[in-house]
C-alpha positions as CSV (number, residue, x, y, z in Angstrom):
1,X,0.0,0.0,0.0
2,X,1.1,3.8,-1.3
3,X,1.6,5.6,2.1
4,X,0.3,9.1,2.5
5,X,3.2,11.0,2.6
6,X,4.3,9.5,-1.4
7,X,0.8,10.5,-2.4
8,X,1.7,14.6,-1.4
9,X,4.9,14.2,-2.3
10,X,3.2,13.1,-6.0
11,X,0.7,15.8,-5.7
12,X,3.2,18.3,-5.5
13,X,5.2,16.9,-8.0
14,X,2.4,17.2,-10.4
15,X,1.5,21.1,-9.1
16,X,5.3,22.1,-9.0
17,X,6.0,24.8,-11.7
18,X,2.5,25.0,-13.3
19,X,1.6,28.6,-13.6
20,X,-2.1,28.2,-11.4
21,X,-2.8,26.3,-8.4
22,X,-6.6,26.7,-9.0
23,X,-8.8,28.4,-11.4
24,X,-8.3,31.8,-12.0
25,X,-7.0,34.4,-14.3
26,X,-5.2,37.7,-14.4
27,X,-8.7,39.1,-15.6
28,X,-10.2,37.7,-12.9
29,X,-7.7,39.2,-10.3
30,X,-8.2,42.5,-12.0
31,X,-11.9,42.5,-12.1
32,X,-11.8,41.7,-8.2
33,X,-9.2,44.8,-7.5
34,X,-11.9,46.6,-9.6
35,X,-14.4,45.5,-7.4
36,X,-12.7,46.3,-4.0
37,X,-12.9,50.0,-4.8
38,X,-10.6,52.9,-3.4
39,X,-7.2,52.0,-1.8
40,X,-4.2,53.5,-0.5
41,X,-1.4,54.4,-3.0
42,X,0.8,51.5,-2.1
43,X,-1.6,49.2,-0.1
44,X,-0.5,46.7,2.0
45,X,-1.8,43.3,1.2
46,X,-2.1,39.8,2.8
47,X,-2.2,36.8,-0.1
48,X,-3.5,33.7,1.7
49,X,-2.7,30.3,0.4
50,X,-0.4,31.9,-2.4
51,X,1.3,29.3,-4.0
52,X,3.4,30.7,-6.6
53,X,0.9,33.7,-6.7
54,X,0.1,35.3,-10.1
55,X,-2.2,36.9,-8.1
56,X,0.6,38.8,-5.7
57,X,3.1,39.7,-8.6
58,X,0.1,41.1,-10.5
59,X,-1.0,43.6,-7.3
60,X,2.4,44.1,-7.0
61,X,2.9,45.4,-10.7
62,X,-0.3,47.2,-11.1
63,X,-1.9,48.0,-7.8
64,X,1.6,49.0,-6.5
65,X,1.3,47.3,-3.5
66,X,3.3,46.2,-0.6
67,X,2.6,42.0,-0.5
68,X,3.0,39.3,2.3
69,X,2.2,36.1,0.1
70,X,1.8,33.2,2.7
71,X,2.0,29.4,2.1
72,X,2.7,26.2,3.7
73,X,4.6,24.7,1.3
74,X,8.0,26.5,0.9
75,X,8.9,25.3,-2.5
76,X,5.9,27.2,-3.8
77,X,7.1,30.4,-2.1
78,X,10.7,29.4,-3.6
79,X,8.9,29.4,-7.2
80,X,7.4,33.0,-6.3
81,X,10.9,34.2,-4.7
82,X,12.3,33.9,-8.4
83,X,9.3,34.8,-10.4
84,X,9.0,38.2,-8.1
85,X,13.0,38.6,-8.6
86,X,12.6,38.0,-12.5
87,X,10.3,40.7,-13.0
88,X,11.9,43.5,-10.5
89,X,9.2,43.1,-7.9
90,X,11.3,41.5,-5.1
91,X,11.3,44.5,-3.3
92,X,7.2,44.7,-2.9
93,X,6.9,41.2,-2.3
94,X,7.5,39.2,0.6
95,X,6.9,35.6,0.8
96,X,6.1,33.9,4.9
97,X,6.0,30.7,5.8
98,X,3.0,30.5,8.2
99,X,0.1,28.5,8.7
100,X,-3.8,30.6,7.0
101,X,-5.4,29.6,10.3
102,X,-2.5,30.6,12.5
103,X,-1.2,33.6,11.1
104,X,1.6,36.4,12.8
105,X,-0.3,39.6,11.9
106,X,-1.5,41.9,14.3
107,X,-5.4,43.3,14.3
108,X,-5.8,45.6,11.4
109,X,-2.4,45.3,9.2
110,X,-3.9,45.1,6.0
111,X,-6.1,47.4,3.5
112,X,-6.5,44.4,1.7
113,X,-6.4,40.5,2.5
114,X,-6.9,38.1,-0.9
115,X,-7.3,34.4,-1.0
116,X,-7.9,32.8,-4.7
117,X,-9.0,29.2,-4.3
118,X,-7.6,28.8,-0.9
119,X,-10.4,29.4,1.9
120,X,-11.6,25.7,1.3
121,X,-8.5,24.9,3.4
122,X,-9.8,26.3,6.5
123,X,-13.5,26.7,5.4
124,X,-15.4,29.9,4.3
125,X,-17.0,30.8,7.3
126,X,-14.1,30.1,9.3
127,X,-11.7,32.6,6.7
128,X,-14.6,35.2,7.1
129,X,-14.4,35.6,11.2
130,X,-10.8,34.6,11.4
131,X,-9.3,36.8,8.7
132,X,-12.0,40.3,9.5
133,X,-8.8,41.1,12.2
134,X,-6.6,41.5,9.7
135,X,-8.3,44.5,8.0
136,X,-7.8,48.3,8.6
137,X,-10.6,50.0,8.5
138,X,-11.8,50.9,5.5
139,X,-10.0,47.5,4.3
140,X,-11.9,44.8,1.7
141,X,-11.6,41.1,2.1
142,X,-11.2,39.0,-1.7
143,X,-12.3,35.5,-1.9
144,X,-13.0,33.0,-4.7
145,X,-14.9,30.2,-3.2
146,X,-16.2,27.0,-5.4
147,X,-20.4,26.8,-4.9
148,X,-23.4,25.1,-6.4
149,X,-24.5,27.3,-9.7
150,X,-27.4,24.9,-10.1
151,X,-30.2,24.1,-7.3
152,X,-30.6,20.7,-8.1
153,X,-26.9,19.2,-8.3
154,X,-26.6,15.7,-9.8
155,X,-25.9,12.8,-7.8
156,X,-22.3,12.1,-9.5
157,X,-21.8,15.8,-8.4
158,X,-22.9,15.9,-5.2
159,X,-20.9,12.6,-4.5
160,X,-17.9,13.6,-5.8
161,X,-17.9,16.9,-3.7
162,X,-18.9,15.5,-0.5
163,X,-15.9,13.6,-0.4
164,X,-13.8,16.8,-0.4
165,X,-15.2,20.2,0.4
166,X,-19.2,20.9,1.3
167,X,-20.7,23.1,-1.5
168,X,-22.9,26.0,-0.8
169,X,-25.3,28.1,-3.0
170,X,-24.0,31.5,-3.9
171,X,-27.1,33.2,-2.1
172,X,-26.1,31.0,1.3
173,X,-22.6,32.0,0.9
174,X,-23.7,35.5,0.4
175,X,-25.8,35.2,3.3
176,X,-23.2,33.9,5.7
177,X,-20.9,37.0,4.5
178,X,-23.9,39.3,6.1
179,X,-23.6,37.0,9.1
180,X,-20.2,37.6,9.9
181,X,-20.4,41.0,9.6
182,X,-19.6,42.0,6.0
183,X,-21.1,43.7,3.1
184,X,-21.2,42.3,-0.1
185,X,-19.1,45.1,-2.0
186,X,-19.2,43.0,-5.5
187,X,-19.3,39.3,-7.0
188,X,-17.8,37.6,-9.3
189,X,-18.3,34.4,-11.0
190,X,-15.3,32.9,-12.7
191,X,-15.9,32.4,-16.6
192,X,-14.7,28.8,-18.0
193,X,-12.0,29.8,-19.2
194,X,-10.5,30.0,-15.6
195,X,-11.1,26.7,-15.4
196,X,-9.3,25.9,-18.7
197,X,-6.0,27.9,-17.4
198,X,-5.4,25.7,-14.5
199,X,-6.9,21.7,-15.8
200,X,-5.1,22.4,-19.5
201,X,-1.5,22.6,-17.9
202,X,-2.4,20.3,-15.0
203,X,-3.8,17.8,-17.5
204,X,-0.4,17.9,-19.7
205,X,1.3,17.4,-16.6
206,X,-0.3,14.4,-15.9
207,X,0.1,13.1,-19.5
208,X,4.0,13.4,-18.9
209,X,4.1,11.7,-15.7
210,X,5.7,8.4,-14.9
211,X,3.0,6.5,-12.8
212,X,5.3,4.3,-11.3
213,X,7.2,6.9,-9.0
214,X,6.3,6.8,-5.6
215,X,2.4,7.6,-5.1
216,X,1.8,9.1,-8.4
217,X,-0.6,6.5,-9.8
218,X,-2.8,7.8,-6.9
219,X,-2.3,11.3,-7.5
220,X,-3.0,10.9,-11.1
221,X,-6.3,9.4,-10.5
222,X,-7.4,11.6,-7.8
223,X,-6.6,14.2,-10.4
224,X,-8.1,13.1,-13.7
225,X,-11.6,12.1,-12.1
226,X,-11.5,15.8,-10.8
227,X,-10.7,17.2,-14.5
228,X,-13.1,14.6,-15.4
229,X,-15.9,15.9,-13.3
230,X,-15.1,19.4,-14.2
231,X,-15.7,18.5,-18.1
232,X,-18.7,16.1,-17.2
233,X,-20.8,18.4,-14.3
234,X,-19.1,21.6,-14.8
235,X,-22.3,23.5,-15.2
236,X,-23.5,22.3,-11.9
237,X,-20.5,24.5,-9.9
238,X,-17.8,26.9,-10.4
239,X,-16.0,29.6,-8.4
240,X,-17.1,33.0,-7.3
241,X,-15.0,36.0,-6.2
242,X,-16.9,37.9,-3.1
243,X,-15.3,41.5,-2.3
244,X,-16.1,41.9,1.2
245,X,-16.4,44.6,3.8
246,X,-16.9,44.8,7.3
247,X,-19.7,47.1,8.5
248,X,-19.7,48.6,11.5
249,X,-20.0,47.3,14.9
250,X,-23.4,46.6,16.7
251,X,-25.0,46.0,13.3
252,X,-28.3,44.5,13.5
253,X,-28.7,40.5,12.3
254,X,-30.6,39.8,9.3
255,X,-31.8,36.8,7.7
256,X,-34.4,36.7,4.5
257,X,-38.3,36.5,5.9
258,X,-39.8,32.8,6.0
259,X,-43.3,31.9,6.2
260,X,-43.5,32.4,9.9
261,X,-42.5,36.3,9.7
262,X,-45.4,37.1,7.8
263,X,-48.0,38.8,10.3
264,X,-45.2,40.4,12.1
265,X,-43.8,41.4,9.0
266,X,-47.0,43.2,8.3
267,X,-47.3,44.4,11.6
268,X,-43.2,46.3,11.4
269,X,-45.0,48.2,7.6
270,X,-48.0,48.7,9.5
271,X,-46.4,50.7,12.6
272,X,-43.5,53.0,10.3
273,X,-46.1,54.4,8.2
274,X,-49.0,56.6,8.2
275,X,-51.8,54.2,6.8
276,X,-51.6,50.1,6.1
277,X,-51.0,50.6,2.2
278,X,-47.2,49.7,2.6
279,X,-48.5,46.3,4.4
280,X,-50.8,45.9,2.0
281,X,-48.5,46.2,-0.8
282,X,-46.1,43.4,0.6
283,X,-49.0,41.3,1.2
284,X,-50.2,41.6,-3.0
285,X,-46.6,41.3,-4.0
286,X,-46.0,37.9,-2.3
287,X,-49.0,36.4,-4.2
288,X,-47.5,37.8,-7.4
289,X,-45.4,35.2,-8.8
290,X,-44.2,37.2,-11.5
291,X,-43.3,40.0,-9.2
292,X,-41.7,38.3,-6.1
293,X,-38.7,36.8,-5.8
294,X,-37.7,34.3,-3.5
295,X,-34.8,35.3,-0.9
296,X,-35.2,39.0,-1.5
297,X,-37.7,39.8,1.4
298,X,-35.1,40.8,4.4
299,X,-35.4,41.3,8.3
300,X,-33.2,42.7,10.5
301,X,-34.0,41.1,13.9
302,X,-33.9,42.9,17.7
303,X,-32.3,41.3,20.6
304,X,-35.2,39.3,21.3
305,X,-35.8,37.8,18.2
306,X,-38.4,40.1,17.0
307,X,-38.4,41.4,13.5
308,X,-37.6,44.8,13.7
309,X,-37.3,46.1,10.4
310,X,-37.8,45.1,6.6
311,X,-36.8,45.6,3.3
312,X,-38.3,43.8,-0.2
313,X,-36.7,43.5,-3.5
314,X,-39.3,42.7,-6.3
315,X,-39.0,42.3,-9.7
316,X,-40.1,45.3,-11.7
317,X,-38.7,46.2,-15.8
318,X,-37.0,49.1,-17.3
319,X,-37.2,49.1,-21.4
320,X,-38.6,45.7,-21.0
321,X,-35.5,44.3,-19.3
322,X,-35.1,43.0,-15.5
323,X,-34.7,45.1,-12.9
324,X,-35.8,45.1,-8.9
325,X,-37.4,47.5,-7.0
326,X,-36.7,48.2,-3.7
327,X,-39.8,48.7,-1.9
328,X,-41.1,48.9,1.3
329,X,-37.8,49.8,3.6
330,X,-39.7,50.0,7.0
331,X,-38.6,50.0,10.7
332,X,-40.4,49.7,13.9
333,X,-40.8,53.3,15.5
334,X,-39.0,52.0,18.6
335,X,-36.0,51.0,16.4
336,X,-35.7,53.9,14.3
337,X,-32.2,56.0,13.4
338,X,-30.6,52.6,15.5
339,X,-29.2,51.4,12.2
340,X,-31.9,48.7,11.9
341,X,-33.0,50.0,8.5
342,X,-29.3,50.3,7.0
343,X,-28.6,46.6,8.0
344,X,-31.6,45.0,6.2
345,X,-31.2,47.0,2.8
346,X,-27.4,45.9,2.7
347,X,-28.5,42.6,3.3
348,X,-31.3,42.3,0.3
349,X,-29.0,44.2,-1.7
350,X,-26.1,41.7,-0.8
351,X,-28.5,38.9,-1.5
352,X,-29.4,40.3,-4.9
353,X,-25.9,41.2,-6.0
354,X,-25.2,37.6,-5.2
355,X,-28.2,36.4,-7.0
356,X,-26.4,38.0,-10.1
357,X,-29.3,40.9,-10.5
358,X,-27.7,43.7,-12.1
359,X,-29.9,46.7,-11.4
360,X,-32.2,48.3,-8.5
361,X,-35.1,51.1,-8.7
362,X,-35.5,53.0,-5.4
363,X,-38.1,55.9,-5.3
364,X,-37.4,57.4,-1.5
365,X,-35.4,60.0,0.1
366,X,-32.3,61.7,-2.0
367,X,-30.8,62.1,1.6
368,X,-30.6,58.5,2.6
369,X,-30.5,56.1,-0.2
370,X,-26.7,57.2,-1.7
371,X,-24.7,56.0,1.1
372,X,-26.3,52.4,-0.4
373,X,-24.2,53.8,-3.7
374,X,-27.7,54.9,-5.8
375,X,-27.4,57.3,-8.0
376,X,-30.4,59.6,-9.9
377,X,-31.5,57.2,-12.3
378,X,-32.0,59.6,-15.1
379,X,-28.3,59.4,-15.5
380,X,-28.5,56.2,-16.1
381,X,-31.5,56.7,-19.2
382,X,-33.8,55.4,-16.6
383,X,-37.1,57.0,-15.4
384,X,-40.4,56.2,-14.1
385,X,-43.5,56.4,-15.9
386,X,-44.9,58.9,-13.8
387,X,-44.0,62.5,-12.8
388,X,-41.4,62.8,-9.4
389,X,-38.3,64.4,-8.8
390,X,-35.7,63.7,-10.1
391,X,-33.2,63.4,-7.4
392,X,-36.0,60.9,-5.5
393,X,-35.9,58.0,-8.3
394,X,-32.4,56.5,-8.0
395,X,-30.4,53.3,-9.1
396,X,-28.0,51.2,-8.4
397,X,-25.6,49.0,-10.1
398,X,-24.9,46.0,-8.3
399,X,-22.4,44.1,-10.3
400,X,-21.3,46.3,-12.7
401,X,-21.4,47.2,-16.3
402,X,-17.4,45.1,-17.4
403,X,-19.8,42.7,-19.3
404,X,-20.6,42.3,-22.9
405,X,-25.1,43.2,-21.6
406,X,-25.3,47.1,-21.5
407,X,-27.7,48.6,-18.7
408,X,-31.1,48.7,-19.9
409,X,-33.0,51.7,-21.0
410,X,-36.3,53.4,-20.8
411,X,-39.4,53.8,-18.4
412,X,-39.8,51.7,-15.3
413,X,-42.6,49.6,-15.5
414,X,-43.7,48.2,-12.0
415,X,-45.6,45.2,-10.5
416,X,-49.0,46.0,-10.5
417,X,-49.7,45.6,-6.8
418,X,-47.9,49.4,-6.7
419,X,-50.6,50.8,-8.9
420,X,-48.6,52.9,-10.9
């Protein structure tokens, strides 16, 4: 029998050299950096399970920052040694020894902390308490994580992956991101072609190998039923890139309504607002199956479980294209200007950014809605089909506009519970 230790020994043998240790792309990097918004001039930077670490020389390079690339496995951070000394960026980056769930940093010693295919190694909600430390404020976590893109996985799928790492949804990863404290700044999902960069020189590899070295026959087969899964079920899962950031302390939970939240979600639109037409609303929009959407109806809960405020995302149409509308936003009277009503937007507007929705309509107060990131919408071509001010009907872009779709166009065209 192969002992363990000739298996990694194989395993690395395979990995040494290749130019990925996972799926991903220098686009990809990019369009995460993108995501992660404003940073410091040379920001400091914490690259978590590095390997060799295109992903460090590349923020290195362009980003101009200042890199600790960490990795257990110190031939890997010998590769990166000579790749950063080949290209003049020795100097910004510094590769550590050290352990992703034991790490030497003190509270706050980063403006950014990235990890490409590595949080499976200690576990996603793990990475997201653990790691929050590490940012100064104002700083963005970046991680890829590999999640269910279907609801109804195949068997062959499922098996496969519960033997290594337990998948999630994108919305349930989302969700445990608002959990532990973030906000969802931007998400990614890795195209194919991510995929192809790491399996095509891993696959060649594999070709070339002797299998009767120490191990290796094991390590090729673990590796060519993974590349074989990938080909065969490779619409059923793939990566995504969240950009995180932590929100303030003492923010409220939140959690999407179920079933059981109902009355008392009535009761929260009943008691911020002058008449019961907000309920009332809600209450039509949930038995419109073309207008509501599962997992977009949000409460923030008070220390005693109660719901004490809610926000609703509903599908609504500009130019005949998708959209969501954001309406009701209500909060008990008792909870008011406690931050209760901040917490559950983020957290339907995480959950829709995470969903992949694109755009959101709000019509409410010019004063409050920007520091969500809306914008007048009439700079966007957008308007409603009825006369308000302009600075009152607003948008917002949750993932961006870097792909090949354009933002639609035209008048808003809303559910008809609104009447409008």
């Amino acid at each position: 029998m192969t002992d363990n230790a000739s298996i990694t020994d194989a395993f690395f043998a395979l990995h040494h050299g290749l130019p990925r240790q996972g799926p991903g792309s220098d686009d990809t990097t990019r369009r995460l950096l993108s995501l992660a918004g404003a940073r410091p001039e040379h920001p400091q930077v914490l690259d978590l399970g590095c390997g060799p670490s295109r992903a460090a020389l590349l923020l290195a390079a362009e980003a101009g920052a200042e890199v600790a690339a960490v990795d257990l496995h110190e031939p890997f951070l010998d590769e990166l040694r000579a790749s950063a000394k080949a290209r003049g960026l020795a100097g910004s980056i510094t590769p550590v020894k050290a352990d992703m769930a034991q790490l030497p940093y003190a509270d706050g010693s980063f403006d950014l902390v990235w990890a490409e295919s590595s949080a499976y190694a200690v576990g996603f909600d793990k990475a997201l308490r653990s790691w929050r430390r590490l940012l100064a404020p104002g700083g963005t976590l970046v991680v890829t994580e590999c999640e269910w893109t279907t609801a109804e996985p195949s068997a062959a799928a499922r098996a496969f992956w519960e033997r290594h790492y337990t998948l999630r949804t994108g919305e349930e990863n989302a969700r445990a991101a608002t959990a532990a404290g973030y906000s969802v700044l931007g998400v990614h999902r890795q195209p194919e072609s991510d995929w192809e960069e790491y399996y095509g020189p891993l696959a060649a590899r594999a070709d070339a190998a002797d299998p009767a070295s120490p191990g290796m026959a094991e390590a090729l087969a673990a590796t060519r039923e993974e590349i074989a899964m990938r080909r065969e079920h490779g619409a059923e899962y793939g990566y995504t890139g969240y950009v995180l950031r932590p929100v303030g302390p003492g923010s409220w939970p939140t959690r999407p309504e179920t079933a059981a939240d109902a009355a008392a979600v009535h009761a929260v639109n009943r008691a911020a607002f002058e008449t019961e037409a907000e309920a009332d609303l809600v209450d039509a929009l949930r038995a419109d199956p073309e207008a509501w959407l599962p997992g977009l109806s949000y409460v923030a809960e008070a220390p005693d479980g109660s719901v004490a405020a809610y926000a609703l995302l509903t599908r609504c149409r500009v130019g005949g294209a998708p959209a969501l509308a954001l309406a009701p936003v209500s909060v008990l009277p008792e909870h008011q200007r406690t931050g209760a009503g901040s917490a559950v937007v983020r957290a339907v507007l995480d959950a829709a950014r995470a969903r992949g929705e694109r755009l959101v309509l709000v019509l409410g107060h010019p004063a409050y809605y920007p520091r969500f990131g809306f914008e007048p919408a009439s700079g966007y071509g957008i308007r409603p089909g009825f006369e308000v001010p302009d600075e009152a009907m607003m948008a917002l872009v949750l993932n961006g506009t870097g792909d090949s779709e354009p933002l639609p166009r035209g008048t808003i065209k809303y559910p008809a519970a609104f009447g409008v």
